[in-house]
Every structure is written in structure tokens, then in C-alpha cells.
MIKOL-853241 format. One record per residue (C-alpha): residue in three letters; chain; x, y, z; residue number from 1. Coordinates in steps of 0.5 Angstrom, whole numbers, plus 2048, in hexadecimal, padded with zeros to 3 digits. Example, Ala and Ser with C-alpha at 12.3 -4.5 7.8 and 13.67 -1.06 7.14 Angstrom:
resn chain east north up resi
ALA A 819 7F7 810 1
SER A 81B 7FE 80E 2
//
This chain:
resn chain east north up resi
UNK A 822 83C 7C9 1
UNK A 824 839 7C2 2
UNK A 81D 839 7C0 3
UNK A 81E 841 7C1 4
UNK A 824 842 7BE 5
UNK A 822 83F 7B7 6
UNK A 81B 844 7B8 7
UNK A 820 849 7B9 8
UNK A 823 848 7B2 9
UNK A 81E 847 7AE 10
UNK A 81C 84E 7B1 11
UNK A 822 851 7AF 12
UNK A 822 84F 7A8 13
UNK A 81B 853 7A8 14
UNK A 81E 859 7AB 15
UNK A 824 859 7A6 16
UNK A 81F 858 7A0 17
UNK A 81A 85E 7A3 18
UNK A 821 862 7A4 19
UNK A 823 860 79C 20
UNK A 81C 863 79A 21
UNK A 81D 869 79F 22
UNK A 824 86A 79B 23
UNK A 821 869 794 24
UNK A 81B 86E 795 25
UNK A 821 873 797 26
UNK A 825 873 790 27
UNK A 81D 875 78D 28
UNK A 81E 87A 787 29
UNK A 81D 87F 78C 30
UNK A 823 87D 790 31
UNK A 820 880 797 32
UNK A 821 87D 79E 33
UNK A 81D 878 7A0 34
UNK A 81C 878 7A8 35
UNK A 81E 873 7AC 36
UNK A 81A 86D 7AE 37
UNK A 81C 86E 7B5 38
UNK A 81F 872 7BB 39
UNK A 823 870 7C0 40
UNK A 825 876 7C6 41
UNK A 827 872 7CD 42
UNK A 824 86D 7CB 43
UNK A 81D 86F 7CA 44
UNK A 81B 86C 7C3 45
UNK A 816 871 7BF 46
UNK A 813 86E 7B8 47
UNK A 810 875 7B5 48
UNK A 809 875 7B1 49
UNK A 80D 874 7A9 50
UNK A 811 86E 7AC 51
UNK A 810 867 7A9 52
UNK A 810 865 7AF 53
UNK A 809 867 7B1 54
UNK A 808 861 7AC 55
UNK A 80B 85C 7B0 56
UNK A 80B 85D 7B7 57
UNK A 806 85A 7BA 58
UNK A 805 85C 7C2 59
UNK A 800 859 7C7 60
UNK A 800 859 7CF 61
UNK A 803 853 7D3 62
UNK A 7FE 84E 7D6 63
UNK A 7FE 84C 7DD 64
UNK A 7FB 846 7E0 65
UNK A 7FC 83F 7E3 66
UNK A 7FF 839 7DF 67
UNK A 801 833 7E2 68
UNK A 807 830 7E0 69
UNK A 808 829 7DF 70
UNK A 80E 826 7E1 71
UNK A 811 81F 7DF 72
UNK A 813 819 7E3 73
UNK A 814 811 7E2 74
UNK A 80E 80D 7E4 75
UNK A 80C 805 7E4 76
UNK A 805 802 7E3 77
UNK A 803 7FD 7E9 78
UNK A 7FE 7F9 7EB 79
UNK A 7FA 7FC 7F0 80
UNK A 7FB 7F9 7F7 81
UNK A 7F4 7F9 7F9 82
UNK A 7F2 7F4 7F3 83
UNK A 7F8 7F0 7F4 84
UNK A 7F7 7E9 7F8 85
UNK A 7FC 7E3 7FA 86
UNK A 7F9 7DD 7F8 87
UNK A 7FB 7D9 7FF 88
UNK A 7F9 7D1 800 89
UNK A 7F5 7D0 807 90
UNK A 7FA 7CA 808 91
UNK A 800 7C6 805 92
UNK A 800 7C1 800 93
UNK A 801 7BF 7F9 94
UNK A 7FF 7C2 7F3 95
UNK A 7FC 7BD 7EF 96
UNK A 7F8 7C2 7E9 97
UNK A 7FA 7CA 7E7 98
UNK A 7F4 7CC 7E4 99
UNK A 7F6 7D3 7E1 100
UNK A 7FE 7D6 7DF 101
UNK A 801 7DC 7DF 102
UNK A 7FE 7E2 7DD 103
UNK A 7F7 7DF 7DC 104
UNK A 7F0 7E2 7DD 105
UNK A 7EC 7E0 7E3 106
UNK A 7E6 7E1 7E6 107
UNK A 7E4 7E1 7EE 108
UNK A 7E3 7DA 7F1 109
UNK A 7E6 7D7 7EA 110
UNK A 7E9 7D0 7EB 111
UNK A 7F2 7D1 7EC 112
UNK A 7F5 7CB 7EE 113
UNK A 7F4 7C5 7F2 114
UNK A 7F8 7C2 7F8 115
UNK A 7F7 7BC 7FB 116
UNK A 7F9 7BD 803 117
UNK A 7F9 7B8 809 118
UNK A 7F8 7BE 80E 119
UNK A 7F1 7BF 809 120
UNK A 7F0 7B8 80A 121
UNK A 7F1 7B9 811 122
UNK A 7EC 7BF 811 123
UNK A 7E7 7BA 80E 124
UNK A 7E7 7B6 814 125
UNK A 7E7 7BA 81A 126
UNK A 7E1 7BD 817 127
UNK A 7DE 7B5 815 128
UNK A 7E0 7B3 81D 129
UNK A 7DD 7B9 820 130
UNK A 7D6 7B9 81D 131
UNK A 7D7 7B2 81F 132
UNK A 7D7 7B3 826 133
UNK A 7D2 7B8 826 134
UNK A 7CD 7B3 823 135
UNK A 7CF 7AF 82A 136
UNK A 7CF 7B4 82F 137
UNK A 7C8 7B7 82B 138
UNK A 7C5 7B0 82C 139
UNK A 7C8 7AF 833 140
UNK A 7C5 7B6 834 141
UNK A 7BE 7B4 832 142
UNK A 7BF 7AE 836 143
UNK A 7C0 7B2 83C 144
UNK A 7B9 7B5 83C 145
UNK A 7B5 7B0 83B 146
UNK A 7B8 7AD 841 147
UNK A 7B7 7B3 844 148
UNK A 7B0 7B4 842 149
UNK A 7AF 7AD 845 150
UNK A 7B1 7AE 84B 151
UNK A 7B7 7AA 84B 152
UNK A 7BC 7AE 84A 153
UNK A 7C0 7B3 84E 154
UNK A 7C1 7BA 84D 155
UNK A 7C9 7BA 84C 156
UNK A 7C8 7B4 848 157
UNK A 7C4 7B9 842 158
UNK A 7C9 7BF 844 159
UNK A 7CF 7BA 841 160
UNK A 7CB 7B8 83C 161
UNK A 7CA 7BE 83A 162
UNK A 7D2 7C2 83B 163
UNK A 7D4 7BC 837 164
UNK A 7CF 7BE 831 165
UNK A 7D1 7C5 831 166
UNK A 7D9 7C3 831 167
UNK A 7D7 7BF 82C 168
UNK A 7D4 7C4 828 169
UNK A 7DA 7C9 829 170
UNK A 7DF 7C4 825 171
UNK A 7DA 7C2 820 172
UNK A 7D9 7CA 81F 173
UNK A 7E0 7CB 820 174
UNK A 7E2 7C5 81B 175
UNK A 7DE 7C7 816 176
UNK A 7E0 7CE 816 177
UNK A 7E8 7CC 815 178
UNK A 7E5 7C7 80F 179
UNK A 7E2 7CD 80C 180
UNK A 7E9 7D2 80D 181
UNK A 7ED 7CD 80A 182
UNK A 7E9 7CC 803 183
UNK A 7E5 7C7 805 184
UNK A 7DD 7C5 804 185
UNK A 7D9 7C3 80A 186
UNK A 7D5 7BE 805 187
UNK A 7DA 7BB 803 188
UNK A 7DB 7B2 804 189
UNK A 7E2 7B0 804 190
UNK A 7E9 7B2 802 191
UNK A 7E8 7B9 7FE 192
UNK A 7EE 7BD 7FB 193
UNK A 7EF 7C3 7FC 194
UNK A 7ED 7C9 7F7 195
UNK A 7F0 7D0 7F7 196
UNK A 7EB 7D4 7F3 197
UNK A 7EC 7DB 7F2 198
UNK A 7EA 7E0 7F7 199
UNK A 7EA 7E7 7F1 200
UNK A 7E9 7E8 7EA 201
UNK A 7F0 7E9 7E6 202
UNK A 7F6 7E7 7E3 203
UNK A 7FA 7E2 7E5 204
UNK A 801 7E7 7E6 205
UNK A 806 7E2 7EA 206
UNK A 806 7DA 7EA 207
UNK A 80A 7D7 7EF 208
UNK A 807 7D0 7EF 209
UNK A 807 7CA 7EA 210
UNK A 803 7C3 7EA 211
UNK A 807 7BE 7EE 212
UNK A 80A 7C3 7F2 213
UNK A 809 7C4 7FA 214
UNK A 807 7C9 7FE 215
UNK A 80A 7C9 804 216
UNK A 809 7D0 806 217
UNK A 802 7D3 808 218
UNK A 804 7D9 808 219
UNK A 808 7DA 801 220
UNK A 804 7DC 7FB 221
UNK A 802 7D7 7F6 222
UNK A 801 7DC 7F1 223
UNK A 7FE 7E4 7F0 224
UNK A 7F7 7E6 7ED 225
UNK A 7F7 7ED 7EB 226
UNK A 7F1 7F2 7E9 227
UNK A 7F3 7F6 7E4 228
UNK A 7ED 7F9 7E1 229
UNK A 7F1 7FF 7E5 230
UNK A 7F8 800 7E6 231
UNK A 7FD 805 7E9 232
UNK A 802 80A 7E6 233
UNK A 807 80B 7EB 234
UNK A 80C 810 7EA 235
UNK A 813 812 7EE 236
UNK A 813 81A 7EF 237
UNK A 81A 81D 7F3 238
UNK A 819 81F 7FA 239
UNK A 81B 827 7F7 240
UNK A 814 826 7F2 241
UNK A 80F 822 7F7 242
UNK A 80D 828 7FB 243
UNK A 809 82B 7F5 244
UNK A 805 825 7F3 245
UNK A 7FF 823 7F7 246
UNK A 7F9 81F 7F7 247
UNK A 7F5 821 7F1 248
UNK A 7F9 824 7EC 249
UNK A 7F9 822 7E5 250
UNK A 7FE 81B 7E2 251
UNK A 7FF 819 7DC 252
UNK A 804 813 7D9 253
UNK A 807 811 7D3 254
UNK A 809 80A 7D2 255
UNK A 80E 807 7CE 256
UNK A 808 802 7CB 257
UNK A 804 808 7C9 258
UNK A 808 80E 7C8 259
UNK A 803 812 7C4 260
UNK A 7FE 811 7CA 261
UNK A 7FD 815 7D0 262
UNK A 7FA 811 7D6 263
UNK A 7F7 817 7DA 264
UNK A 7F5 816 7E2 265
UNK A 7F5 81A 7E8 266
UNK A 7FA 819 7EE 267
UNK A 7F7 814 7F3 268
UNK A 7FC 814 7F8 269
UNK A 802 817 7FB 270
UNK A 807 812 7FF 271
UNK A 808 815 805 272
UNK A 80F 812 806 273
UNK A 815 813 801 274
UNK A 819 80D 7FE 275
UNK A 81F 80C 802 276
UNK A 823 80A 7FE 277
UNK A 821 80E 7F8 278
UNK A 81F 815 7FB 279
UNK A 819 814 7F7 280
UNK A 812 815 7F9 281
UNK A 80D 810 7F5 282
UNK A 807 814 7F2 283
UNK A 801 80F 7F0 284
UNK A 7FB 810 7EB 285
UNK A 7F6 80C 7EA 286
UNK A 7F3 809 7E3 287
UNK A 7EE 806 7E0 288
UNK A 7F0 800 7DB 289
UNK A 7EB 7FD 7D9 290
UNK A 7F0 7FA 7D1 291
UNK A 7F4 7F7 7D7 292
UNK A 7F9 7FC 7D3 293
UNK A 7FC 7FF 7D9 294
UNK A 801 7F8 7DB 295
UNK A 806 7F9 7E1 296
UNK A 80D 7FA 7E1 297
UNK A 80B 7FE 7DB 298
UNK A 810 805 7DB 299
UNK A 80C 80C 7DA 300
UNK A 80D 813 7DB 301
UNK A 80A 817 7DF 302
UNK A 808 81D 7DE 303
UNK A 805 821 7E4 304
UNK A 802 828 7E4 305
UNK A 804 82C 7EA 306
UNK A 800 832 7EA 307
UNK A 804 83A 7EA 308
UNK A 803 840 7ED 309
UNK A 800 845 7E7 310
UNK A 806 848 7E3 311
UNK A 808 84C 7DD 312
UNK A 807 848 7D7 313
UNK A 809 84A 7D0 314
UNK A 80A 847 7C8 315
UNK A 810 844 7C7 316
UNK A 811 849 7C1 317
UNK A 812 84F 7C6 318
UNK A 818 84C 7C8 319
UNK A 81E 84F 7C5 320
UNK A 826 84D 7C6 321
UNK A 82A 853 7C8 322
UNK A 831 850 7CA 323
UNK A 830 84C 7CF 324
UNK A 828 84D 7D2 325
UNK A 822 84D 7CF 326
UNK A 81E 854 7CF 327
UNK A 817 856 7CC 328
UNK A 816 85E 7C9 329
UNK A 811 861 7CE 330
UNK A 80C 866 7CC 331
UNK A 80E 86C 7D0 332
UNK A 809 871 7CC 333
UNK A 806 871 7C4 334
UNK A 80B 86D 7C0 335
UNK A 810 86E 7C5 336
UNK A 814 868 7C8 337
UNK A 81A 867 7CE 338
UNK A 81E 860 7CD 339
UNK A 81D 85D 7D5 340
UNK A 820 856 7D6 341
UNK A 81D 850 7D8 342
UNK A 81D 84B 7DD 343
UNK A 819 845 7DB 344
UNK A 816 83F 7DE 345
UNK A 813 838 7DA 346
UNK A 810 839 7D2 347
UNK A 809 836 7D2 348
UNK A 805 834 7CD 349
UNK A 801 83C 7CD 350
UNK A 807 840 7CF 351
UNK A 80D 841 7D3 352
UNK A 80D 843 7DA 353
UNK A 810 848 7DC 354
UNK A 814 849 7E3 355
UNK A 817 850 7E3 356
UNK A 817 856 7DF 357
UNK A 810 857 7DC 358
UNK A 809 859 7E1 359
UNK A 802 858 7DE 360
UNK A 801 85F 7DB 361
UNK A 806 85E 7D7 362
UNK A 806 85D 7D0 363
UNK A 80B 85B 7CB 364
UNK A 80C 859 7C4 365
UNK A 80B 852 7C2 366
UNK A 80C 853 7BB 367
UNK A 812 856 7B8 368
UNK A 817 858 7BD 369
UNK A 81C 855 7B9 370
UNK A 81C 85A 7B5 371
UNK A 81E 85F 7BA 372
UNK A 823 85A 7BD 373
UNK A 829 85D 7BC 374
//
């Protein structure tokens, strides 16, 4: 309440060059008594019709209606998992290019790497093997049915020929399929490495491989594409303020790299389980980032509004210092004023909330309490 205090005291000078002037009109030729700027009887304050005070006092009723008020956590930019992917080889083997690093930009189905890999080359053969043998059973098949249409062949003889085609059949689909699961191309003649293209758009944000390394785990990542034409800002809010903020409400971030802008959003998703080692919970706002601005890891403040019930609101400049409380002068009649203590809430940008000591009907001076202050 400093910025009260000092309020306070320019007001009191006011007072006192308003009662030196009081002073200088009583020494008049005349020498007659001026009557006081004000009274006080218990505590009601009366300012009569010659006061000067009726200058500068300025009176008006107290406001009622619903603010939010915004509060303050630490947040984090990170990428949004659902335009996250981990670029996994289909086989082992070894790199033999790396086309992109790290941090650059790629495209779907942009070319990342080549690996040459022996279970690839093993996968091209199978193929090779069963489109071969399903050649020779078709050939046996067709054969078959000659004989049978000629008369010259039993019936079990065709019902073989024809299980041995649809077995042949099965492998050579089952082989193509697993050449096209691992990379490879159904036309292709000979040997071919192995290309890992890339399966989204995005920024290459974690690399763990470089050329003439091998990868000997199909199921560790090779590096991270992220899309981060959208992002995250997610902010860590205490188990005591989580219950007041849900789905919907207002966000706004301030980022150290951008400190006089304001990102603003709404609150997209509440987890629904608190961090065990923090007590915290993760409240998280989506944001468009079109500029690539918004980087993750970057650390913002987060300022969410949790809505209020409506309450008193009243100006700054109607509160007034007496001892150890804040009081307002309440108007009891015509320029007749009570002091009544306060108990106040959050300052807000269009007042201060009021918790107790003042109702709707009520009016107060906003102006010039100071100079009743005593």
C-alpha cells in the first residue's frame, strides 16, 4: 500500500495549503471568525454549505460487477506431441548419407538418410524367390487344366496344382507386403539401400545418428521431426490454485525474448493428475506460431484469469491510511460522512475489490478524503 501512502501525503499537503488559506481569510481587516471547513461529532464528519471543502471533495457510488482476476505461474513453450514424430529405421544397418541436420526444415516424404542394411537386401530376395515360385506354380496350374480339359488327368492332380498356386500366392503377397513395411520398392531389380524419408513436416529438433554409424536398434529413434507451426505453453499452477481454473479461461504469456509482447490464448486442457514430485498441476494453452517465434524450452509467465464473484469495487484514491487500516468516508447524508474500515482484495486495473465494510448502495468519497483524514 506504499502507493497509497504517498497519495496520502500529497493530499495532506493540499489540506494544509487549504487551512493556511482558511487561516489568512480569519486575519481579514474585519477580523471576523471563519467557520471551520468541517466537523466532527462521534465520528460523523459534516462539511457545512461556506466550507471550501465542498470544492474538493468529489463523491460517487461504489461499483458492483464481476472481474477476473489474473494470476501468475511459471510456464514452458513445447512442442505439441500430436505434431511430434520419432523417425525409427524399419531395419538395421549402416548410414551411409545423412541428408538433413540439426534444426532444419523438412518436408513430408523429404529424403533423411540412407542406410545400407543386409535384412533390406534379405527382404528383396524373399520377394525375388516368392514371385518366382508363384511363376512355376501358375505355369504348373495352367498345365493342369489343360490336361484336365483333355481328359488326361485326374481331378486331385488339378485340386493340387491349384493349392500349390494359392500358397504361392499367399508368400509372394506376404513377401511383397514386408518389402514395402521396410522401405522398399516392389519394382526395384538388384540390391537397393535403404531410404528413411520423412513421415511429416517440421523441424528437425533431436538427431542421434551421423554417417558411418550403425543402427542396431529398430526401435531407437533416429531423430525428431516437430511441427511447430503450432505450440504449447504450458504452465505449472500449485494444488491450492488448480480448482479455480478450468477449460476455457483466458491465458496470456510473457517470454523473456519478447518482453513487451503479450501472447494471448484460451486454456485448452487441464491435466487431470498432479505432478508427484512437484504438487503441481500442468495447465496448457495451445498457440499458433506461424513466425517459428515461439522455440520450446523457451520460459514464460503465465497469467490466467480465474473468474470472481461480483464484489465492491472502488478507486484507489478512496482509500485512506488511518493507523494500521485502510478506510473509506462513507456518505451517511448530504455531506455527511462516517469513516468505516475496509477489508480489501486484489488492485485491479479499474479499481480495488473490496471484501468487507462497504455494500452496493453505498457511496464514498473518491476524491479528497485526505483532507478529513485526521
Amino acid at each position: 500500500m506504499f502507493h497509497h501512502l504517498i497519495r496520502s501525503a500529497s493530499r495532506l499537503t493540499l489540506a494544509v495549503t487549504v487551512a493556511l488559506s482558511m487561516a489568512a481569510c480569519s486575519h481579514g481587516s474585519d477580523d471576523a471568525e471563519q467557520p471551520p471547513a468541517f466537523t466532527v461529532d462521534h465520528g460523523v464528519y459534516k462539511v457545512p454549505d461556506s466550507s471550501p471543502l465542498r470544492k474538493e471533495l468529489q463523491v460517487q457510488p461504489v461499483q458492483m460487477h464481476q472481474a477476473p482476476h489474473a494470476r501468475i505461474f511459471p510456464g514452458i513453450v513445447e512442442a505439441d506431441p500430436t505434431h511430434t514424430a520419432n523417425v525409427l529405421p524399419p531395419l538395421t544397418g549402416k548410414v551411409l548419407e545423412l541428408k538433413v541436420g540439426l534444426g532444419d526444415h523438412v518436408t513430408r516424404g523429404q529424403l533423411l538418410a540412407v542406410i545400407d542394411s543386409g535384412d533390406l537386401a534379405q527382404a528383396y530376395a524373399d520377394n525375388d524367390k516368392a514371385k518366382d515360385a508363384l511363376d512355376l506354380a501358375k505355369k504348373t496350374l495352367d498345365r493342369a487344366r489343360a490336361v484336365k480339359a483333355a481328359g488326361g488327368n485326374a481331378t486331385k492332380d488339378l485340386e493340387a496344382a491349384q493349392s500349390g498356386y494359392n500358397q504361392a500366392l499367399a508368400e509372394f503377397n506376404r513377401a511383397q507386403t514386408r518389402l514395402g513395411a521396410v522401405g522398399g520398392e516392389q519394382a526395384a531389380q538388384g540390391k537397393r539401400p535403404m531410404q528413411i524419408t520423412a513421415p511429416a513436416s517440421g523441424y528437425v529438433t533431436t538427431l542421434t545418428v551421423s554417417p558411418g554409424t550403425y543402427v542396431n536398434d529398430a526401435t531407437a529413434s533416429m531423430m525428431t521431426i516437430s511441427n511447430l507451426d503450432s505450440v504449447w505453453i504450458t504452465a505449472n499452477v500449485p494444488e491450492s490454485d488448480v480448482g479455480q481454473i478450468a477449460k476455457g479461461e483466458n491465458i496470456h504469456a510473457v517470454l523473456a525474448a519478447y518482453p513487451d509482447q503479450v501472447f494471448n490464448g484460451t486454456v485448452s486442457f487441464v491435466n487431470p493428475v498432479l505432478q508427484p514430485d512437484t504438487r503441481r498441476d500442468l495447465v496448457r494453452a495451445v498457440f499458433a506460431n506461424p513466425d517459428a517465434k515461439l522455440k520450446p524450452n523457451m520460459f514464460a509467465n503465465v497469467s490466467i484469469d480465474i473468474p470472481q464473484p461480483e464484489q465492491v469495487f472502488v478507486p484507489e484514491s478512496a482509500l485512506l491510511m488511518n493507523n494500521d487500516n485502510i478506510s473509506v468516508f462513507v456518505e451517511t447524508a448530504p455531506w455527511t460522512f462516517e469513516r468505516r474500515t475496509v477489508d480489501l482484495s486484489y488492485d485491479e486495473g479499474d479499481g480495488t475489490r473490496v471484501l468487507k465494510g462497504l455494500k452496493a448502495s453505498d457511496r464514498v468519497i473518491v476524491k479528497g478524503g485526505v483532507l478529513l483524514n485526521d
